[in-house]
KOLMARMI-441901 format. One record per residue (C-alpha): residue in three letters; z, x, y. Coordinates in steps of 0.2 Angstrom, whole numbers, plus 5000, padded with zeros to 4 digits. Each point is the difference from the previous one (the first is absolute). Example, Ala and Ser with C-alpha at 12.3 -4.5 7.8 and 13.67 -1.06 7.14 Angstrom:
BEGIN
ala503950624978ser499750065017
***
This chain:
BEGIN
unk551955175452unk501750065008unk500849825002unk501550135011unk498650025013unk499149844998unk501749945007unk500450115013unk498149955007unk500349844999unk501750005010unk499150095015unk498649855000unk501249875000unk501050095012unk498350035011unk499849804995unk501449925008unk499550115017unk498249934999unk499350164996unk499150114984unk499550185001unk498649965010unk500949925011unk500950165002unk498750125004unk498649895011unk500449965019unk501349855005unk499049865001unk498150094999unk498749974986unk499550164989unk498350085007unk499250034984unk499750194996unk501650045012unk501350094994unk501849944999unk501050085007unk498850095011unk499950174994unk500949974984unk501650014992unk500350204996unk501550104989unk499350175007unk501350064989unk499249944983unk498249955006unk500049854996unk499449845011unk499549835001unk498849895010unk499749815001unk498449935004unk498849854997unk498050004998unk498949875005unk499549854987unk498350084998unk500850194995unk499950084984unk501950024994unk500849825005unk500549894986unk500149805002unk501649975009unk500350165006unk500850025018unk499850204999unk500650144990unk501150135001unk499450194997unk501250114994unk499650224999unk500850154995unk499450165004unk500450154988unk499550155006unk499449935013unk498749914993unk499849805002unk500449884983unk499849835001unk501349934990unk499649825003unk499649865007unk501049825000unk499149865005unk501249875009unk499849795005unk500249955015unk501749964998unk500450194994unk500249974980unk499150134991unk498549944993unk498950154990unk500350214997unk498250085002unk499450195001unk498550025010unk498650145000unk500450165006unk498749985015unk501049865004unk501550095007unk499250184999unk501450074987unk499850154990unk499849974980unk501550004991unk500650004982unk500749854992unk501550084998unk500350015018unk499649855007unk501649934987unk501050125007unk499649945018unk500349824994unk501550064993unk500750105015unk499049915014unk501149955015unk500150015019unk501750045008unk500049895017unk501149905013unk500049845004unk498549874996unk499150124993unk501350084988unk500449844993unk498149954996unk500150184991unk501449954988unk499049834997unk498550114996unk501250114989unk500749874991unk498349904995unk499550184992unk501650004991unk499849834993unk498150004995unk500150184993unk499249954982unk498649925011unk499650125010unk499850144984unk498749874994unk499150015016unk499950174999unk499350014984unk498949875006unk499650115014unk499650154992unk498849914986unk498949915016unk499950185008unk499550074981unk498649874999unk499450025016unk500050195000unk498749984984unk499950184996unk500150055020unk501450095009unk501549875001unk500050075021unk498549935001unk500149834993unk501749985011unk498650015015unk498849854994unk500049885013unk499349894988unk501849984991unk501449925012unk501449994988unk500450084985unk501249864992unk501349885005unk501349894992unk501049845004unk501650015004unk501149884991unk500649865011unk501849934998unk500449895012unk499650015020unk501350025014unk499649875011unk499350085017unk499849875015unk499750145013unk497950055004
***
């Protein structure tokens, strides 16, 4: 765990905190409750410079791919070559604090199948250059990857031996499109203390 990021997250949440407000907050209209399966901001958040984006979104309390507690989830993507990566998803409460990293199936998101390798690099390199509300989401997003970076190499490895097992002698492609299989693995995010939040 990089405690230098854990920090610099932190600051931003208390700073959101003493306004009323979380990285949610942020990104959903003043005042309007998230439509589940919307995106948010609508049409994404987009460095067309590194193709790299993110999304925020909810699923009903009957979906596959909601945890307990969950408000919604961010989605982040890169794009080498021009292909989609999914390079994770962070499950969020509803007063914005981090709650789970998961990697989904590839039919999920409809990204391309890539090495192990990559997808560290990506987690490694991932960030979105934006202004305003969104920018400063993005550096929250940045610094979470930062801090959990030991977590999320576990949850790769943990991703790769779930796809392994399902594969079962078949082509790894084809085992990313079994609708059967929702996520691939997920861990908790360690909690350490919550900002307090009084704005819905």
């Amino acid at each position: 765990m990089s405690r230098q990021a854990a920090d610099r997250r932190r600051r931003q949440e208390l700073r959101w905190a003493k306004q009323g407000l979380s990285a949610i907050h942020l990104l959903l209209p003043d005042g309007e409750p998230s439509r589940v399966g919307a995106h948010y901001p609508p049409g994404d958040v987009t460095d067309a410079r590194l193709g790299t984006s993110f999304y925020y979104h909810s699923h009903g309390p009957a979906e596959r791919g909601r945890m307990a507690g969950e408000h919604g989830h961010f989605h982040l993507f890169a794009r080498p070559s021009g292909r989609l990566l999914h390079v994770v998803s962070i499950a969020v409460s509803p007063l914005g604090q981090p709650l789970a990293f998961t990697q989904v199936n590839g039919w999920v998101t409809g990204e391309a199948l890539w090495s192990t390798t990559l997808r560290l690099q990506w987690l490694r390199r991932w960030q979105v250059a934006a202004s305003g509300a969104a920018g400063a989401v993005a550096r929250w997003l940045r610094a979470l990857l930062d801090e959990h970076d030991q977590l999320l190499r576990r949850l790769l490895r943990l991703r790769q031996d779930r796809l392994s097992a399902l594969a079962q002698g078949r082509p790894l492609e084809r085992a990313m499109q079994d609708r059967r299989t929702y996520t691939l693995a997920s861990l908790a995010v360690p909690q350490a203390g919550l900002a307090l939040i009084t704005r819905r």
